[in-house]
C-alpha positions in Angstrom: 12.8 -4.0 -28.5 10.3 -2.3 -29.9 7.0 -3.3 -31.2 4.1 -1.5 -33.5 1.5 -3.4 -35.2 -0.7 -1.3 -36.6 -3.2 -4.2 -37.6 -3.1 -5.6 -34.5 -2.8 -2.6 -32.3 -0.6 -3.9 -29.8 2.0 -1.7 -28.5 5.1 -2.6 -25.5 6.3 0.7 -24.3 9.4 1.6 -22.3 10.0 4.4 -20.2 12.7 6.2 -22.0 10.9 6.3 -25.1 9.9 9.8 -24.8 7.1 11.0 -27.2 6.0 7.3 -28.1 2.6 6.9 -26.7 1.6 10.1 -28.8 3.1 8.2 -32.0 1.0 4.9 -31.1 -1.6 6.6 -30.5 -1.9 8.5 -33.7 -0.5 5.2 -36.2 -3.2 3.4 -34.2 -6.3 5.4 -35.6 -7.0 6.6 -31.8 -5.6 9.9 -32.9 -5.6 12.8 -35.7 -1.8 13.1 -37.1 -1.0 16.4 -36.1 -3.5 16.2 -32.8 -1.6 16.0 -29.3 -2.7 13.4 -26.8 -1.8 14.9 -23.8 -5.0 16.9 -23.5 -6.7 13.2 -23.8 -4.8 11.5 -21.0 -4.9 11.3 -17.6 -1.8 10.8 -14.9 -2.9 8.5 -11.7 -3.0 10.7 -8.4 -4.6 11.1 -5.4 -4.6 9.5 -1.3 -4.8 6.9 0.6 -7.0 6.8 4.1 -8.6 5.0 6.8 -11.0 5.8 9.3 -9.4 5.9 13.0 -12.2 5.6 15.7 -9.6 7.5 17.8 -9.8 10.8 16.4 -13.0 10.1 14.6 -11.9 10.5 11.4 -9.7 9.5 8.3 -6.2 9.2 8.9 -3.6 8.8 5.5 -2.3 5.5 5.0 1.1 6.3 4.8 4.0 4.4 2.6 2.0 2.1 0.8 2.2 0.8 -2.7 -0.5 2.0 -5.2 0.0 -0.3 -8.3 -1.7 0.3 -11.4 -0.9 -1.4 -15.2 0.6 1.0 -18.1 1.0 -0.7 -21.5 1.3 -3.9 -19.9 4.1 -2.7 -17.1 3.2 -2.5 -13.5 3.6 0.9 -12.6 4.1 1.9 -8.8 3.8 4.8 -6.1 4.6 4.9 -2.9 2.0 7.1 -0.6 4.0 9.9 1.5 3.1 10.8 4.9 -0.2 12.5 4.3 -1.2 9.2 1.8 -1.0 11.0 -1.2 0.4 9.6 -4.5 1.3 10.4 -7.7 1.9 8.3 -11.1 4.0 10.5 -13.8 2.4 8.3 -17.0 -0.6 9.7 -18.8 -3.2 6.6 -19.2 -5.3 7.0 -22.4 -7.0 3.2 -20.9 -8.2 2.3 -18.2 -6.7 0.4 -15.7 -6.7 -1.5 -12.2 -5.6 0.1 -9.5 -4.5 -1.8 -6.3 -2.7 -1.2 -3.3 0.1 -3.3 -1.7 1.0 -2.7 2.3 4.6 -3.3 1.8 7.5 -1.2 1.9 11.5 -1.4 2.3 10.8 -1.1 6.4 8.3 -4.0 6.6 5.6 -6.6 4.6 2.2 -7.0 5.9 1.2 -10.6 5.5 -2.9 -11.6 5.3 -4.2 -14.7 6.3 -7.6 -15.1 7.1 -9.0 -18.3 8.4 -12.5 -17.2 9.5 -13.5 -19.2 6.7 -13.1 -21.8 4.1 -12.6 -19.8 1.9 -10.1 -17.6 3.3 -8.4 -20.9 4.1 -7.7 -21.9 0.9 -5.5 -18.9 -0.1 -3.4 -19.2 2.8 -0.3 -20.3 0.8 -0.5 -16.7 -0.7 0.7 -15.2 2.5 4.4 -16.6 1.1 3.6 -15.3 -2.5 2.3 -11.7 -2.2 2.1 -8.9 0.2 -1.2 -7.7 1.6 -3.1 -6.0 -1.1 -6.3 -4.3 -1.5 -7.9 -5.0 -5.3 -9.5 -1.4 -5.7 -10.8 -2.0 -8.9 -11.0 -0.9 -12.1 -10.9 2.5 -12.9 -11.7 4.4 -16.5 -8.8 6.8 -17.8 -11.1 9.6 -16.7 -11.1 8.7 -13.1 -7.5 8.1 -12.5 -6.7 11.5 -11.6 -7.4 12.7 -8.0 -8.3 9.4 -6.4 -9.8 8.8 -3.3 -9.5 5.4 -1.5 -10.9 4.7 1.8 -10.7 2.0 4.0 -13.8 2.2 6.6 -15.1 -1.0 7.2 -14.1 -3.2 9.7 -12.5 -6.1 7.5 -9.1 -7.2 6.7 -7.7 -4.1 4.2 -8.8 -1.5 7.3 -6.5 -4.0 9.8 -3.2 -3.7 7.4 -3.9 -0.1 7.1 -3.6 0.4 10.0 -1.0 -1.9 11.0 1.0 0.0 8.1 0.4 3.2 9.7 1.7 1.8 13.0 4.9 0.5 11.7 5.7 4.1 10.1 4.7 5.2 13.4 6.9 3.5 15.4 10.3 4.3 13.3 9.4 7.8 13.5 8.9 8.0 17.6 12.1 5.3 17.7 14.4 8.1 16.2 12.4 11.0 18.2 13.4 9.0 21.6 16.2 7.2 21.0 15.8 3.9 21.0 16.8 1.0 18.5 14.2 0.5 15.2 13.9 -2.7 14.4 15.3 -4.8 12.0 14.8 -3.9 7.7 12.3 -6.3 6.0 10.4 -8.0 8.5 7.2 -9.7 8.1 4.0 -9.0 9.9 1.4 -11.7 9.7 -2.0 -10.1 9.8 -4.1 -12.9 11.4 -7.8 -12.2 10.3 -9.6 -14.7 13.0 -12.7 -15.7 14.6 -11.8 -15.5 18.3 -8.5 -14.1 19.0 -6.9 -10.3 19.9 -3.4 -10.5 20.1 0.1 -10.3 19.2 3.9 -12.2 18.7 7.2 -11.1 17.9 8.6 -14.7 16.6 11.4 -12.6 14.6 11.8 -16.6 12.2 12.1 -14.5 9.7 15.7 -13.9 11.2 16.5 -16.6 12.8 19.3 -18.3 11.4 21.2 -20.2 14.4 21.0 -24.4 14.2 18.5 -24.5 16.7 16.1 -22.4 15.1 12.7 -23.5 13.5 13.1 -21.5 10.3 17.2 -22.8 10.0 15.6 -26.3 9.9 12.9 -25.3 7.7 15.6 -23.9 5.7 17.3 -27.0 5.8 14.7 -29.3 5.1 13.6 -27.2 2.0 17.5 -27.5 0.6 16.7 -30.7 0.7 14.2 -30.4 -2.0 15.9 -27.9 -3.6 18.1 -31.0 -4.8 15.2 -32.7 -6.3 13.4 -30.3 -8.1 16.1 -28.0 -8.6 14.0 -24.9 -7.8 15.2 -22.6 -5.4 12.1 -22.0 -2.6 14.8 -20.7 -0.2 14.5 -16.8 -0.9 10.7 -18.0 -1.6 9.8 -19.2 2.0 12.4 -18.7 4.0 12.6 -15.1 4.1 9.0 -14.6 4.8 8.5 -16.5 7.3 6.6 -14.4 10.1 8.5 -12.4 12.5 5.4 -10.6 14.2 2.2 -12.0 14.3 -1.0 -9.5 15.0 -4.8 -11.5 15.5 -7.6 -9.9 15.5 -10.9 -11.1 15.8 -13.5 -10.2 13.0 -16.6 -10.4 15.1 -14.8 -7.2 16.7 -14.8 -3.7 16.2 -11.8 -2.4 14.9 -10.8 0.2 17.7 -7.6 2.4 16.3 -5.9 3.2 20.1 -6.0 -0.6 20.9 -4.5 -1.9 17.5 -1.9 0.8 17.5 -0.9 -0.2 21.0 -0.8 -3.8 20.2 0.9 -3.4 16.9 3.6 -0.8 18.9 4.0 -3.2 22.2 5.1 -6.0 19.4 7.1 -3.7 17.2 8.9 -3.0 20.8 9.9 -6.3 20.8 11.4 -6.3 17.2 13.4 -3.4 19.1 14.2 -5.0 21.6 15.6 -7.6 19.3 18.1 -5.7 17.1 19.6 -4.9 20.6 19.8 -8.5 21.5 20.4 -11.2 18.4 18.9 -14.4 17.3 20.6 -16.4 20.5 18.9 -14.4 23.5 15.8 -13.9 21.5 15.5 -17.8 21.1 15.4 -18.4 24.5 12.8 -15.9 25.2 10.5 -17.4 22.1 11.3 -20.6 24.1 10.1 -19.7 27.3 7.1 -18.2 26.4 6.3 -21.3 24.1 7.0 -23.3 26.7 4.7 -21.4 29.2 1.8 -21.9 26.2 2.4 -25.7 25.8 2.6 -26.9 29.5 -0.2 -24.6 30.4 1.7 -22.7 32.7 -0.3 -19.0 32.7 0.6 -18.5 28.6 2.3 -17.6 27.8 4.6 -15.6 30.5 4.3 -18.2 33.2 4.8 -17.4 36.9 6.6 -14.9 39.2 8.6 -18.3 40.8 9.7 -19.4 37.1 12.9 -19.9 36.2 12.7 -17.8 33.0 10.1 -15.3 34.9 13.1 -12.6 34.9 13.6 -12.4 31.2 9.9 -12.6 30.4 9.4 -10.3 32.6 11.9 -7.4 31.7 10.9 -8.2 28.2 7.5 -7.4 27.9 8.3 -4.8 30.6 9.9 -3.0 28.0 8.0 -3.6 25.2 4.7 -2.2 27.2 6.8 0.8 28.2 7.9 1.6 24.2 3.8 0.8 23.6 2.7 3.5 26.3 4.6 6.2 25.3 3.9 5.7 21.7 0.4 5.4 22.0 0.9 9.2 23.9 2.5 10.5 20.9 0.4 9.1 18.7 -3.0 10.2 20.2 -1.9 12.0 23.4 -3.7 10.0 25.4 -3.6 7.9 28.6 -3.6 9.3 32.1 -0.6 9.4 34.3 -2.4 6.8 36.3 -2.2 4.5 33.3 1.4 5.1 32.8 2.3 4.2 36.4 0.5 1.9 36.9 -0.5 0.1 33.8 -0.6 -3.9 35.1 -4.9 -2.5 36.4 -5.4 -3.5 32.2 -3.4 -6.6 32.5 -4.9 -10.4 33.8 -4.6 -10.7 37.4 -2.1 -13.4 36.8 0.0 -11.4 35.3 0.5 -8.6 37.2 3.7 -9.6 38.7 5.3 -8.5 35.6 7.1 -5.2 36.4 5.2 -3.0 34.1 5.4 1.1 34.6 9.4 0.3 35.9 11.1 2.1 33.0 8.5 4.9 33.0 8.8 5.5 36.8 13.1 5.3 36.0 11.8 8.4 33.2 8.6 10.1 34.8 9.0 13.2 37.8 8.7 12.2 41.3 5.2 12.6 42.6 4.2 13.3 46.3 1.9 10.0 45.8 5.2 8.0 44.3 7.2 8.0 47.6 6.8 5.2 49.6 3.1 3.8 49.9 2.1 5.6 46.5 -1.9 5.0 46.3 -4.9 3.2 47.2 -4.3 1.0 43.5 -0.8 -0.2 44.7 -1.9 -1.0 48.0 -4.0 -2.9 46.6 -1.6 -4.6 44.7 0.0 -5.8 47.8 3.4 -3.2 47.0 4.6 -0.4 48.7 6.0 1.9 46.3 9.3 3.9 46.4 9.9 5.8 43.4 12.4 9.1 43.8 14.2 7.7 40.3 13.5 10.7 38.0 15.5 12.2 34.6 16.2 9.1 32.8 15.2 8.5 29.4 14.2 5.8 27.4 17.1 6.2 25.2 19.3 5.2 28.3 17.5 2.8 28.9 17.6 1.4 25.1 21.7 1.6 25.1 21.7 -0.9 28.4 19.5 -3.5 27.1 22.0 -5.5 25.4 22.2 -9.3 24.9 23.8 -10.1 28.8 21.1 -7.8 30.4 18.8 -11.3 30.4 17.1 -9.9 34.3 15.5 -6.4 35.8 18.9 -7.1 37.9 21.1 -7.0 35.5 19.6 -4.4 33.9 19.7 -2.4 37.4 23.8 -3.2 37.9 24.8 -1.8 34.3 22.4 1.2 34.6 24.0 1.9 37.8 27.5 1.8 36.6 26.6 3.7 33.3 24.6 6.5 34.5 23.0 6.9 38.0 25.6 7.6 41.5 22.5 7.4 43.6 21.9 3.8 43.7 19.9 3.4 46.7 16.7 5.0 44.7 17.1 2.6 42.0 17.4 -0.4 44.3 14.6 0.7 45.9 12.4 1.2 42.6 13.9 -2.2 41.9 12.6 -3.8 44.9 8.9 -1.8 45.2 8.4 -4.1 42.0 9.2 -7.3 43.8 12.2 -7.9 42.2 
């Protein structure tokens, strides 16, 4: 349908109507018959950035969603991997221009509850995606853009959170391993006092036991009543990752990164594993946090201590090595030994064992391997070399639930020399 009031100069427009918005323009009174409008208008364009204290500069926000209004039709372009963007309507109006951090690999969620304000538009986090309201912007400024996120507040946190998650699918296929899951939801927690990160994966969870299967349930239930369907509203969105980050701080880019990748390992990790083994992790870890038990990974003498610990063993590896690509950073120290950033009580965790199964073999790796690992109370026996992490992806499946599990299978996949890998094993306390 069509529509041209003259009078009223109101005008719907339609994509395939090729030539119309000249023809509006001119039965309007905006134009001279005879006069072409193209010279008048203006086609949005331009890129998308934010500042990365890392390389002390502006990075491009890559992937996003720049949104602007056309005739009364949201029209919208994604950014490509340098953050530019490119709108193929001319815009004789002006117009506002957002952006939406959101994409067919992932949604950034904000909530913000650093105060009452940002309280109070917490159910939004279900509604709408993260989005940055750039403004309004005169038909003579939409072309060539610039829009930069600098400031440490909530748009430069999704930014860069969007930045990681395109990061991380790119290194996944470079290396090997499993990308996680299509969709998922990333809750950007904008706080007062907390740094940190959760891979819940509820967004996928759909076994009985699960907390989003019985919200699910539950909200059927009310379905009945008011005959609206809030399933595919909630349901889908609840959070699978959760990244905090406290606004007092500074925003530093290599931290976030690493936290966002060490999280995004998990949702890895996951599409290796299913809903039931990562249920039983979620428990664990929720149990450590509610009993007080070191939250949330609990002790070396735990019963679940095995699966924690190859867990985030794994995750920190994936987060290492793609904080290296990323930035090329990080010292081989670092890498082998990367528990000296870790809480004391949480070094037992056998972090740096994948990268020692991947890394060369050092003259300080065999037996007592440095003054730091002494220290530790280990004696360190790494002659494991030539593994890579993509090996190491294919044997993490959902009955490798402990480092010796993980060990047996590796053994019988790949390695004849089993000695050195028992021995890696055991240097880790194992």
């Amino acid at each position: 349908m069509r529509l041209l009031i003259s009078h009223m100069k109101y005008w719907t427009a339609f994509p395939e109507d090729e030539g119309l918005e000249q023809t509006a323009m001119q039965l309007c009174g905006y134009l001279p018959e005879g006069e072409s409008a193209l010279k008048f208008g203006e086609s949005p364009s331009g890129i998308v950035q934010v500042y990365d204290t890392e390389i002390n500069d502006w990075s491009p926000v890559r992937r996003a969603k720049v949104q602007v209004i056309h005739f009364g039709r949201l029209l919208t372009a994604e950014t490509n991997d340098l953050g530019k963007f490119s709108i193929s309507r001319r815009f004789y109006a002006g117009t506002q221009v957002n952006v939406l951090f959101c994409n067919s690999k992932s949604c950034i969620r904000a909530m913000n509850t650093t105060d009452f304000g940002g309280i109070i538009t917490l159910p939004t986090v279900l509604a709408i995606p993260a989005t940055h309201f750039d403004g309004w912007r005169s038909a003579s400024n939409l072309d060539n853009m610039i829009i930069r996120f600098g400031s440490d507040n909530q748009v430069r946190l999704w930014a860069h959170i969007q930045n990681a998650v395109q990061d991380f699918y790119d290194f996944a296929n470079q290396t090997g391993i499993s990308t996680p899951p299509a969709g998922f939801n990333i809750y950007a927690h904008w706080n007062n006092n907390r740094r940190d990160g959760a891979t819940l994966m509820f967004g996928h969870f759909n076994d009985p036991f699960s907390i989003r299967h019985q919200t699910l349930a539950w909200l059927s239930e009310i379905n009945k009543v008011i005959n609206v369907d809030i399933l595919t509203a909630i349901g889908l969105r609840m959070p699978d990752v959760i990244i905090e980050y406290d606004a007092g701080d500074t925003i530093r880019s290599e931290e976030l990164n690493h936290m966002v990748y060490h999280e995004l390992g998990h949702t890895s990790h996951y599409n290796r594993v299913g809903v039931g083994f990562w249920a039983t992790l979620v428990s664990a870890e929720a149990g450590n946090i509610l009993t007080g038990n070191n939250p949330p990974y609990g002790t070396r003498g735990d019963a679940t201590a095995p699966l924690i610990g190859m867990c985030e063993a794994w995750a920190e590896t994936i987060a290492d090595e793609f904080l290296l690509r990323r930035y090329n950073t990080g010292t081989e120290q670092e890498r082998e030994s990367p528990w000296l950033d870790e809480p004391v009580a949480d070094r037992w965790i056998p972090y740096g064992i994948f990268y020692d199964m991947t890394d060369g073999i050092g003259a300080d790796e065999r037996g007592d391997q440095n003054t730091i690992n002494r220290n530790r109370g280990l004696n360190f026996n790494d002659n494991v070399t030539g593994f890579s992490l993509r090996q190491i992806n294919t044997i993490l499946n959902m009955t490798v639930t402990t480092p010796q599990v993980f060990i047996s299978q590796f053994q019988i996949l790949y390695s004849s020399n089993n000695a050195n890998l028992n021995a890696l094993l055991n240097s880790y306390g194992q």
